[in-house]
Rosetta silent file (secondary structure, phi, psi, omega in degrees, C-alpha in Angstrom):
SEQUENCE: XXXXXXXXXXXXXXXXXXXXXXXXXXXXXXXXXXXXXXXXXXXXXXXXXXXXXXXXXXXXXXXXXXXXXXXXXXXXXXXXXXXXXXXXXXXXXXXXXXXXXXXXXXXXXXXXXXXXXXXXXXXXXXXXXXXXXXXXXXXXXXXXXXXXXXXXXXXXXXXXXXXXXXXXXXXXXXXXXXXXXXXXXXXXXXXXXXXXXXXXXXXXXXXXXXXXXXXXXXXXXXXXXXXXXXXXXXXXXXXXXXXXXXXXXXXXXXX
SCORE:     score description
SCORE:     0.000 S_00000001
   1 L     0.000  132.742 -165.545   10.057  150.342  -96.368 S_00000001
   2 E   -99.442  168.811 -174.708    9.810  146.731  -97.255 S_00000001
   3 E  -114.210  156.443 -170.131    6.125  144.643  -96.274 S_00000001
   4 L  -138.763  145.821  171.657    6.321  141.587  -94.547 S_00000001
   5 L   -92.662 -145.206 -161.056    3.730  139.573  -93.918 S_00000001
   6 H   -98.422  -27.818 -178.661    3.012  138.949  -90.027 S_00000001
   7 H   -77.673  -31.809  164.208    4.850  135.429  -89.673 S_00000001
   8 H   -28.253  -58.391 -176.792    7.512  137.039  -92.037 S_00000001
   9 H   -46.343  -58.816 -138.657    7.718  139.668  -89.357 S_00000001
  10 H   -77.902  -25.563  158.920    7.918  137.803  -86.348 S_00000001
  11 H   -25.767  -66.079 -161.136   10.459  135.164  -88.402 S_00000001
  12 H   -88.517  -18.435 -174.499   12.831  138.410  -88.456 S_00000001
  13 H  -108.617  -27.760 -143.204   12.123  139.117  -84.164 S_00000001
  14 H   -65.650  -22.177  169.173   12.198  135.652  -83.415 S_00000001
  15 H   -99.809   23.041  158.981   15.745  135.275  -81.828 S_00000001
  16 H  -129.945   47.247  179.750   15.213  138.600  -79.918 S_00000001
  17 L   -94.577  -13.523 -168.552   11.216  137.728  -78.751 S_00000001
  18 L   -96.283  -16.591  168.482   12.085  136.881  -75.001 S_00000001
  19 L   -94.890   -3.076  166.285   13.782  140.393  -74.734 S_00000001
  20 L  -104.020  -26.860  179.407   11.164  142.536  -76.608 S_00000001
  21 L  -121.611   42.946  176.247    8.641  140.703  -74.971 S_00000001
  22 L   -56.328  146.099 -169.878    9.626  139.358  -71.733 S_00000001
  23 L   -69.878  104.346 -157.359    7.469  137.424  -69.445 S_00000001
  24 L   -93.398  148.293  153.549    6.820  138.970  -65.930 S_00000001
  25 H   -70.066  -14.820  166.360    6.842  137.373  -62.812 S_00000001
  26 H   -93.575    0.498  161.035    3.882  138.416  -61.841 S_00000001
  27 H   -49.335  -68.736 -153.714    1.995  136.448  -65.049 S_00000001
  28 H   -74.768  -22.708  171.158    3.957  133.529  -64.260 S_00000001
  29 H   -48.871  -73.100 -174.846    2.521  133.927  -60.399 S_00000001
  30 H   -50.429  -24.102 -174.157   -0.864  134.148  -61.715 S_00000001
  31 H   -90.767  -65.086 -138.583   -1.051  131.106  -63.898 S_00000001
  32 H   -75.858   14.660  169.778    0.641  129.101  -61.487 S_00000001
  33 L   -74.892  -17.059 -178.625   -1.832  130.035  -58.814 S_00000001
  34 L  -101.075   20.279  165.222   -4.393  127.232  -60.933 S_00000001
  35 L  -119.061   74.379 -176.152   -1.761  124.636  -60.360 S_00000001
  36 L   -52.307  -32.609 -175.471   -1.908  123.712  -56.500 S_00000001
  37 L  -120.440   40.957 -154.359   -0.776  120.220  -57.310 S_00000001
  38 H   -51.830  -46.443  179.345    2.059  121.907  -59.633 S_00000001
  39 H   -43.487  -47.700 -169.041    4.546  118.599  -59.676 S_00000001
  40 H   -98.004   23.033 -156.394    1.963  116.517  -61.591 S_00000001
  41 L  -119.030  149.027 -156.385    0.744  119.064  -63.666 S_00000001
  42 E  -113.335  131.574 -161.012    0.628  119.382  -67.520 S_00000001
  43 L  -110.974  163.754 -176.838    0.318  122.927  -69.233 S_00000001
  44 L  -132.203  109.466  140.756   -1.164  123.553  -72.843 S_00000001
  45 E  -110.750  133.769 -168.180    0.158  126.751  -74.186 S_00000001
  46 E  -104.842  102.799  167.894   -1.672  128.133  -77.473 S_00000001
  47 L    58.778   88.205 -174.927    0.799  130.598  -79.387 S_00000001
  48 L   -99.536    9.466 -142.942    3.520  129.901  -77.205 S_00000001
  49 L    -1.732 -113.246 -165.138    6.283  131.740  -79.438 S_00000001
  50 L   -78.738   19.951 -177.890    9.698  130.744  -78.052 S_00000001
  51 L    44.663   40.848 -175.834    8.110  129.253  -75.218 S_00000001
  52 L   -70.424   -6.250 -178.371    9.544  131.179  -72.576 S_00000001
  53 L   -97.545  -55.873  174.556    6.508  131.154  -70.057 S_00000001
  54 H   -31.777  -63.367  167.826    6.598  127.206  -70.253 S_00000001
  55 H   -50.520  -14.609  172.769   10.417  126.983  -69.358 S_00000001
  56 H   -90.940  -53.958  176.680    9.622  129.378  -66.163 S_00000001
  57 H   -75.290   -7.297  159.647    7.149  127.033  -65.589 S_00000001
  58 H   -71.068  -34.975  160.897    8.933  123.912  -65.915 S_00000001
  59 H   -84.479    6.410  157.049   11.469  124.994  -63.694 S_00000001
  60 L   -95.565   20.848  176.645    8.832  125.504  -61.237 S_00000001
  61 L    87.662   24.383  141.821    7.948  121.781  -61.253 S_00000001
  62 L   -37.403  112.397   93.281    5.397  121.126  -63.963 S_00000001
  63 L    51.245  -77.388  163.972    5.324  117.910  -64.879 S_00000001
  64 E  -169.137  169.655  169.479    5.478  118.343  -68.288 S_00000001
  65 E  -153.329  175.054 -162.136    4.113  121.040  -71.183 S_00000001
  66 E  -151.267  125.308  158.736    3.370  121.608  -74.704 S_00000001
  67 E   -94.841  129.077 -151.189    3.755  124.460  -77.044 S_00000001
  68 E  -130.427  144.601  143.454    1.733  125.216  -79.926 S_00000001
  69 E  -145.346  166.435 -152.855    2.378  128.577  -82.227 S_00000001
  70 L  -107.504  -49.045  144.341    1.665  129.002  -85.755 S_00000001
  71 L   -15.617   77.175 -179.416    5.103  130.299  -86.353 S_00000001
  72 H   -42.822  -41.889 -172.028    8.220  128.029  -87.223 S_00000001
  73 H   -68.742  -52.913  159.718   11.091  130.310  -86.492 S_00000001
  74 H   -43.205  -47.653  176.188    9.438  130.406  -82.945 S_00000001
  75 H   -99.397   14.106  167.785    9.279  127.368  -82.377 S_00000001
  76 H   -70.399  -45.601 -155.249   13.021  126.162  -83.674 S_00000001
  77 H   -64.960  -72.774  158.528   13.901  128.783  -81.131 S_00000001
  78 H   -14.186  -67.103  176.751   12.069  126.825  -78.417 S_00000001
  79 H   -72.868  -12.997  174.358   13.472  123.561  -79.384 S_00000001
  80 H  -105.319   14.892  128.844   17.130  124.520  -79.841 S_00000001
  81 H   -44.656  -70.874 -153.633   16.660  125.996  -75.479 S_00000001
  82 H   -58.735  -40.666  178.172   15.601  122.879  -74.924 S_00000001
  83 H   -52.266  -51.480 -159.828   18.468  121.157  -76.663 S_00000001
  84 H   -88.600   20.464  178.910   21.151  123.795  -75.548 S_00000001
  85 H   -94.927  -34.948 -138.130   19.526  123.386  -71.759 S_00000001
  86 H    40.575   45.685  158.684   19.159  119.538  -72.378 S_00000001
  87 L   -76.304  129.462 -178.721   15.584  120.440  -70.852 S_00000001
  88 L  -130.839  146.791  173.716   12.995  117.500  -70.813 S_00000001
  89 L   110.490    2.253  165.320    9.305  117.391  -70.079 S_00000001
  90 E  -133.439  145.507  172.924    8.487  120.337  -73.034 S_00000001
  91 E  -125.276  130.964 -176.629    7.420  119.977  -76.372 S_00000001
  92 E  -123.315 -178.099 -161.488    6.526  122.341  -79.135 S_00000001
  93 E   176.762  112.981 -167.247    4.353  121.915  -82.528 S_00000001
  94 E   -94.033  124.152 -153.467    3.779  124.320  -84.861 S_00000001
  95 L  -154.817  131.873  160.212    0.191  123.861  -84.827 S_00000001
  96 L   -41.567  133.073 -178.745   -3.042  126.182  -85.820 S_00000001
  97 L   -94.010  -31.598 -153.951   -5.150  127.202  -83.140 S_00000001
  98 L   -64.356  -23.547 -161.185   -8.275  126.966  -85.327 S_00000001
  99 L  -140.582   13.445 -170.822   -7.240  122.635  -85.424 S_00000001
 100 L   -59.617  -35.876  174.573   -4.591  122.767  -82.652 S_00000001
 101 L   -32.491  -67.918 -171.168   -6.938  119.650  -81.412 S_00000001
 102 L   -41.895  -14.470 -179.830   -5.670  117.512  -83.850 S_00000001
 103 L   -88.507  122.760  170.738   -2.264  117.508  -82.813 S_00000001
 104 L   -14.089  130.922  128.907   -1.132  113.683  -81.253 S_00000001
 105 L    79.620   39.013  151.515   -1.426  113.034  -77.744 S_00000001
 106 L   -77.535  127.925 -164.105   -3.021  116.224  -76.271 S_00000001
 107 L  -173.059  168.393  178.014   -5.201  115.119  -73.493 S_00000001
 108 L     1.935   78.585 -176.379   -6.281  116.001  -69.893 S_00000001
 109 E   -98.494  159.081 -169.372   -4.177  118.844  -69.626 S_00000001
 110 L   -79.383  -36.306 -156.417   -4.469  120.653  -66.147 S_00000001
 111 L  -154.325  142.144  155.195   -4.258  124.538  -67.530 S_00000001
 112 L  -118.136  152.366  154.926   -4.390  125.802  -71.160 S_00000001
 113 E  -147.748  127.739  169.026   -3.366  128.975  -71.420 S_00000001
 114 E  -138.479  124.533 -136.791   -3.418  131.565  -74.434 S_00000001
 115 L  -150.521  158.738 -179.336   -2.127  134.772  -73.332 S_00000001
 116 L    96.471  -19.755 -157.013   -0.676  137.748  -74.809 S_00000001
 117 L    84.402   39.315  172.579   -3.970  138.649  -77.039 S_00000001
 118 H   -63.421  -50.169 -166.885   -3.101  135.466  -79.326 S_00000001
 119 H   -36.145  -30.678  153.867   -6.726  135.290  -79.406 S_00000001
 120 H   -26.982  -69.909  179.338   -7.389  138.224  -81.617 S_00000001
 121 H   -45.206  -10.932 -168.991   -5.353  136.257  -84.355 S_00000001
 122 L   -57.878  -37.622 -175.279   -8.152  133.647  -84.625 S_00000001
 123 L   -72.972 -175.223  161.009  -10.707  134.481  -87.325 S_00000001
 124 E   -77.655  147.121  155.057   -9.428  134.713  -91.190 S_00000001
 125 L   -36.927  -49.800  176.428   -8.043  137.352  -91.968 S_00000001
 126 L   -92.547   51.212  141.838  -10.870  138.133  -94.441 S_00000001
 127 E   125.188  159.265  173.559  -13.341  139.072  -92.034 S_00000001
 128 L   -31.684  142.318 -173.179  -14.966  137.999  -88.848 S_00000001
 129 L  -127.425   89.089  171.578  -15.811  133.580  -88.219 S_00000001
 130 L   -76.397   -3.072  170.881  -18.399  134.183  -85.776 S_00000001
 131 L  -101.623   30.778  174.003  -18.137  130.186  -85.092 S_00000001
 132 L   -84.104  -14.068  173.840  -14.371  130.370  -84.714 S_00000001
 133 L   -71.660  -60.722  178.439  -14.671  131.331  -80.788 S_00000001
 134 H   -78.883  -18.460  146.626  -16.863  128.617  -80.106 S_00000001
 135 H   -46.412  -25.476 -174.642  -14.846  125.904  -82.003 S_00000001
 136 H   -94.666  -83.392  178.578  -11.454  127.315  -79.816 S_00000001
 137 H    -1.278  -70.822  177.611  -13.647  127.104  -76.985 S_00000001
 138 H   -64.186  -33.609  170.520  -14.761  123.125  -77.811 S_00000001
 139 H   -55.272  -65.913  178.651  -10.962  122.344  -78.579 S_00000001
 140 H   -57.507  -40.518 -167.716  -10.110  123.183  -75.159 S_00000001
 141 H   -71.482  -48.364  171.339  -12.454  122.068  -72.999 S_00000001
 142 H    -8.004  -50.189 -163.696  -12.006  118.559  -74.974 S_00000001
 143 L   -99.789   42.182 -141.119   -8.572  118.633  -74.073 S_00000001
 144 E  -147.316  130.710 -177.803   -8.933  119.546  -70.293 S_00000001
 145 L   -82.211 -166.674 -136.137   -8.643  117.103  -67.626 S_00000001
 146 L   -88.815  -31.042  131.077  -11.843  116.850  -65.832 S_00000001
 147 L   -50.958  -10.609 -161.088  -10.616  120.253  -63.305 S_00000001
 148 L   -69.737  165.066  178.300   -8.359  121.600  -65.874 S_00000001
 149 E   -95.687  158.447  145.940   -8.520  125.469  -66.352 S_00000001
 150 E  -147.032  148.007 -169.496   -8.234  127.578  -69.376 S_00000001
 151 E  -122.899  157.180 -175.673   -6.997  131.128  -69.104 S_00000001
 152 E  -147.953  102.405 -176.500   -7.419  133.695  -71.832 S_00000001
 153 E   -89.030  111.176  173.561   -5.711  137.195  -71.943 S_00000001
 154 E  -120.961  162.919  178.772   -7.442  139.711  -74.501 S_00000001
 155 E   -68.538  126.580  164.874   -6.738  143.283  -74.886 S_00000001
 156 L   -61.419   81.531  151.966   -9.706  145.300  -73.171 S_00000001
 157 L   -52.583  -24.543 -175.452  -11.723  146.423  -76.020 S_00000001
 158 L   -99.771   32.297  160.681  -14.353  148.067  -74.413 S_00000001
 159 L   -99.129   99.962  173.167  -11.752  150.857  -73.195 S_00000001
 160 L   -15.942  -50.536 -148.637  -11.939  153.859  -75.511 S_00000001
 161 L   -91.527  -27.812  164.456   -8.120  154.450  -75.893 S_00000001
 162 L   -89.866  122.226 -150.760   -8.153  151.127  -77.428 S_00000001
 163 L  -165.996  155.544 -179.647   -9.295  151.821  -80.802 S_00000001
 164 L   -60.889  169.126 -161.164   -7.377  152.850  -84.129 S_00000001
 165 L    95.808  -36.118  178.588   -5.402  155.457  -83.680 S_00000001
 166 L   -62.777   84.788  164.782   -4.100  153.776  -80.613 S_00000001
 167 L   -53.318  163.812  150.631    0.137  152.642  -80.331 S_00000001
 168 L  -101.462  170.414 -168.572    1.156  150.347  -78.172 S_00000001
 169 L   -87.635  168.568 -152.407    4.440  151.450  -76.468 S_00000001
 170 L  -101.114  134.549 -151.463    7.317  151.281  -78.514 S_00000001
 171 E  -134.660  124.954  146.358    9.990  148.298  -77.341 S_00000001
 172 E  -113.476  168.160  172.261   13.534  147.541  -78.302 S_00000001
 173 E   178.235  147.944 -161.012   16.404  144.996  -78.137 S_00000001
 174 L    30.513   58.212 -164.704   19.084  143.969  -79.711 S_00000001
 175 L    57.756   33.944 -168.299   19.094  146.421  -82.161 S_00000001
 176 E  -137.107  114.837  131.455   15.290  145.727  -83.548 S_00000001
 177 E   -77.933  129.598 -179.705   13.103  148.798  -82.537 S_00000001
 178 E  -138.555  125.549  173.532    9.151  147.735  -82.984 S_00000001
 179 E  -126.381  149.759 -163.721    6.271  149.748  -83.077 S_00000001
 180 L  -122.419  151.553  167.496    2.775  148.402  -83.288 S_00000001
 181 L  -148.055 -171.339 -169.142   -0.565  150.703  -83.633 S_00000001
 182 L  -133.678  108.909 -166.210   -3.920  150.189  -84.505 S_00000001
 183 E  -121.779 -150.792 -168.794   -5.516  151.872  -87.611 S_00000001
 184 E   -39.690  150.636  174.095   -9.010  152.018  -89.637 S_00000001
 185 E  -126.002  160.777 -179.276  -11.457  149.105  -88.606 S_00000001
 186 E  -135.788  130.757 -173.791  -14.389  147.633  -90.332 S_00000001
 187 L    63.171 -110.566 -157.220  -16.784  145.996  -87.075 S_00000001
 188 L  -127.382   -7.034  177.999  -15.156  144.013  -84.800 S_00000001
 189 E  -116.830   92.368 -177.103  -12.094  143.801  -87.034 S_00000001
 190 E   -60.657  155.917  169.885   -8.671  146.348  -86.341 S_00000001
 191 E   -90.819   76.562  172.507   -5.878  147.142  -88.698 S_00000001
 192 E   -39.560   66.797 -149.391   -2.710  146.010  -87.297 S_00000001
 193 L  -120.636   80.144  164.354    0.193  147.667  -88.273 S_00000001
 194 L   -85.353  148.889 -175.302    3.826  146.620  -86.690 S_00000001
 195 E  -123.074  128.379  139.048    6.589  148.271  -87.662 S_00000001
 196 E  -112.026  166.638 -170.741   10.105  147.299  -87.637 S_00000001
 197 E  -137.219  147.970  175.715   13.935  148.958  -88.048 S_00000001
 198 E  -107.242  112.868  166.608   17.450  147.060  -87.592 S_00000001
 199 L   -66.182  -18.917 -178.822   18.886  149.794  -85.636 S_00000001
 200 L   -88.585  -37.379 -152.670   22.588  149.111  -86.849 S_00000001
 201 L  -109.904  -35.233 -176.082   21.590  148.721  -90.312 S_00000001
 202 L    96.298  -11.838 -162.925   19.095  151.297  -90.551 S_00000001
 203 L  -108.142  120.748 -170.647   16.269  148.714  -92.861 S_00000001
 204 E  -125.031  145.699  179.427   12.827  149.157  -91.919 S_00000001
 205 E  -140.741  171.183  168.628    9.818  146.414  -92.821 S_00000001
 206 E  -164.090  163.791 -171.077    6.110  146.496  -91.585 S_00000001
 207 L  -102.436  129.107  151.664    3.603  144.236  -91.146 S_00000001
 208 L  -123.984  147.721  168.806   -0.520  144.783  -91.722 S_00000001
 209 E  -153.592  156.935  177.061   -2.371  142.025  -90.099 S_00000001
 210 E   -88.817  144.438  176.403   -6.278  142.011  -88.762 S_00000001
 211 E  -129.425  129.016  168.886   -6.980  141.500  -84.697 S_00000001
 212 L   -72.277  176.546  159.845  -10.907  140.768  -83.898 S_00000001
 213 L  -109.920   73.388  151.851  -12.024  142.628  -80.736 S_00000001
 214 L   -76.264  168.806 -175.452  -13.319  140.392  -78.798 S_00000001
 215 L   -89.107  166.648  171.039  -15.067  141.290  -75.448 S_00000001
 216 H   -96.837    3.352 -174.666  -13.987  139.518  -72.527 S_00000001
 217 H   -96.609  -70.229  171.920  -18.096  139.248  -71.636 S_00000001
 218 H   -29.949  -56.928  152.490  -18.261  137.659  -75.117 S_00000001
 219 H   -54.449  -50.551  144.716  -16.032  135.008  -74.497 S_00000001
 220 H   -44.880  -31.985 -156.510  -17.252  134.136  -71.548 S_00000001
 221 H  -102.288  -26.085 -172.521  -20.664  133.946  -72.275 S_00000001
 222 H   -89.958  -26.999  165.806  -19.476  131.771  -75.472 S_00000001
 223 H   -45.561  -67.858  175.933  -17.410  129.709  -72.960 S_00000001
 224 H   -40.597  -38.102  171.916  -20.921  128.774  -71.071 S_00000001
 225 H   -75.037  -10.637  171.948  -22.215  127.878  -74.135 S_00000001
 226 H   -87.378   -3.346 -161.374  -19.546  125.372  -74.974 S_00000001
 227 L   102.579   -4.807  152.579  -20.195  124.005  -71.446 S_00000001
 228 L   -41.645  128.105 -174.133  -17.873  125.357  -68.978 S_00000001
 229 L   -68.615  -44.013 -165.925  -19.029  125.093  -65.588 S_00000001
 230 E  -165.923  137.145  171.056  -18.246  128.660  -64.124 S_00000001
 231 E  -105.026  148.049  152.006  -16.632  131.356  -65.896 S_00000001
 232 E  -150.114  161.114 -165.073  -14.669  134.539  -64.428 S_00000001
 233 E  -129.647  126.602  169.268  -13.233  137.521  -65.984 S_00000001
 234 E  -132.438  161.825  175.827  -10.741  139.749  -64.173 S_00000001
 235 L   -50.428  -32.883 -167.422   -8.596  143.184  -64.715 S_00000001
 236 L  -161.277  177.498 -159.509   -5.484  142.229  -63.795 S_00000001
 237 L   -99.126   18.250  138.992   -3.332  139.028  -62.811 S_00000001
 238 L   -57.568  -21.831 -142.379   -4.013  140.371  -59.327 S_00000001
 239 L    49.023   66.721  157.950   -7.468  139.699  -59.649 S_00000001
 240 L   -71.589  169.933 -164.565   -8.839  142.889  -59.548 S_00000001
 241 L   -99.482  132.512 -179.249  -12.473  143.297  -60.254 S_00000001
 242 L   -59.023  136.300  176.016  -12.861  144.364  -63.932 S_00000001
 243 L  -126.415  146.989 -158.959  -12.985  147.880  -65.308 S_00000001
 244 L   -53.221  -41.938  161.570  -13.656  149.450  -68.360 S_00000001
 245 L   -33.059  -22.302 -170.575  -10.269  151.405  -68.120 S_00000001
 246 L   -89.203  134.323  170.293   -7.928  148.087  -67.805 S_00000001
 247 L   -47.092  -69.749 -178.484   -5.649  147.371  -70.512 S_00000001
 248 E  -101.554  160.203  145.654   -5.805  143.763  -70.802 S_00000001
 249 E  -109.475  174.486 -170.336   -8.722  141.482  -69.327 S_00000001
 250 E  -124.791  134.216 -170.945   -7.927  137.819  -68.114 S_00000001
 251 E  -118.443  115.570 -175.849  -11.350  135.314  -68.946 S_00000001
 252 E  -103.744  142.691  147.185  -10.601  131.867  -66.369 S_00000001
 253 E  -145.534  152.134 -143.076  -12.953  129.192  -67.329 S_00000001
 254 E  -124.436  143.052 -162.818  -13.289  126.351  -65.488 S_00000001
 255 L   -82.295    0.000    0.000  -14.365  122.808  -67.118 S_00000001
């Protein structure tokens, strides 16, 4: 089995990511419930990979939006939609989250959103940044118009089943079967282990990468401290009330 490292992996997924990992309508429901005044309104997405939630949201009348992932191969994919759409009013930028500030002409954006459990990815790799939360934190609200939103999806940590030992369910498409678990931990920091096989070919790779566990009370509570007016944390993108039991949580903070 050959090792890859994790953008190697994802490099290797990247023209079948909107079909291993498709975008639900009821996500795209949920964000666009913080844009009421959706025509003028300008999205921030942070590890956007092929930017497939943006283009659902652009064809719901955004204004305009910007994609940031750490990934290249994602975000060529993203820019040659937009070419072979001729779509205007999105942008991507293979951009850092830890510095994503720094990239030209981000301002008053209406909604950030980073979704999926990007957040996890944040720290170094070689062990927990306990000021890397509040620095992501201060990036955003910076960039936030003076209402803008930021939304945050993490993995429910404080649920037992997530813990090493743990799979995630196993997803194919286009011939690429991927399986992801969770193995030994040291703290606050899991052992990340996707695996993939070219089903046609038979050639299997894996991945190890680190995910922190943050809490979704932890981010909040570091949100207040960056200055966010009112925080809320819910179960699900109903907006259910949270429970230890819920897969992902969703953390809204409000500038």
């Amino acid at each position: 089995m050959a090792y890859l490292t994790c953008m190697a992996l994802y490099q290797k997924i990247s023209e079948s990511y909107e079909e291993l990992f498709p975008s639900s309508q009821e996500k795209l429901e949920f964000v666009m419930g913080f844009l009421p005044e959706i025509n003028s309104s300008r999205v921030i997405d942070i590890g956007c990979a092929t930017g497939q939630m943006l283009f659902q949201l652009r064809k719901a009348g955004i204004s305009s939006g910007v994609g940031i992932d750490l990934d290249e191969h994602m975000i060529r994919e993203g820019e040659r939609r937009l070419r072979r759409e001729n779509i205007s009013g999105i942008e991507f930028h293979v951009g850092d989250m830890r510095h994503f500030s720094e990239i030209p002409g981000l301002n008053n954006a209406d909604l950030i959103s980073c979704m999926g459990n990007t957040l996890a990815y944040l720290p170094d790799s070689q062990g927990p940044d306990s000021d890397s939360l509040d620095r992501f934190l201060e990036q955003c609200k910076s960039l936030l118009a003076a209402e803008g939103i930021l939304v945050i999806q993490i993995l429910n940590y404080q649920n037992p089943r997530i813990a090493p030992g743990f799979s995630f369910p196993e997803i194919s498409a286009n011939g690429i079967q991927l399986l992801r678990t969770y193995e030994q931990s040291e703290g606050n920091q899991y052992r990340f282990i996707s695996r993939m096989k070219n089903l046609q070919t038979g050639e299997t790779s894996h991945d190890i990468h680190y995910h922190t566990a943050f809490l979704s009370k932890d981010i909040a509570a570091a949100a207040v401290r960056q200055g966010f007016g009112e925080t809320e944390i819910t179960g699900s993108y109903a907006g259910k009330a949270p429970q230890r039991d819920d897969f992902f949580h969703l953390v809204i903070c409000r500038r």
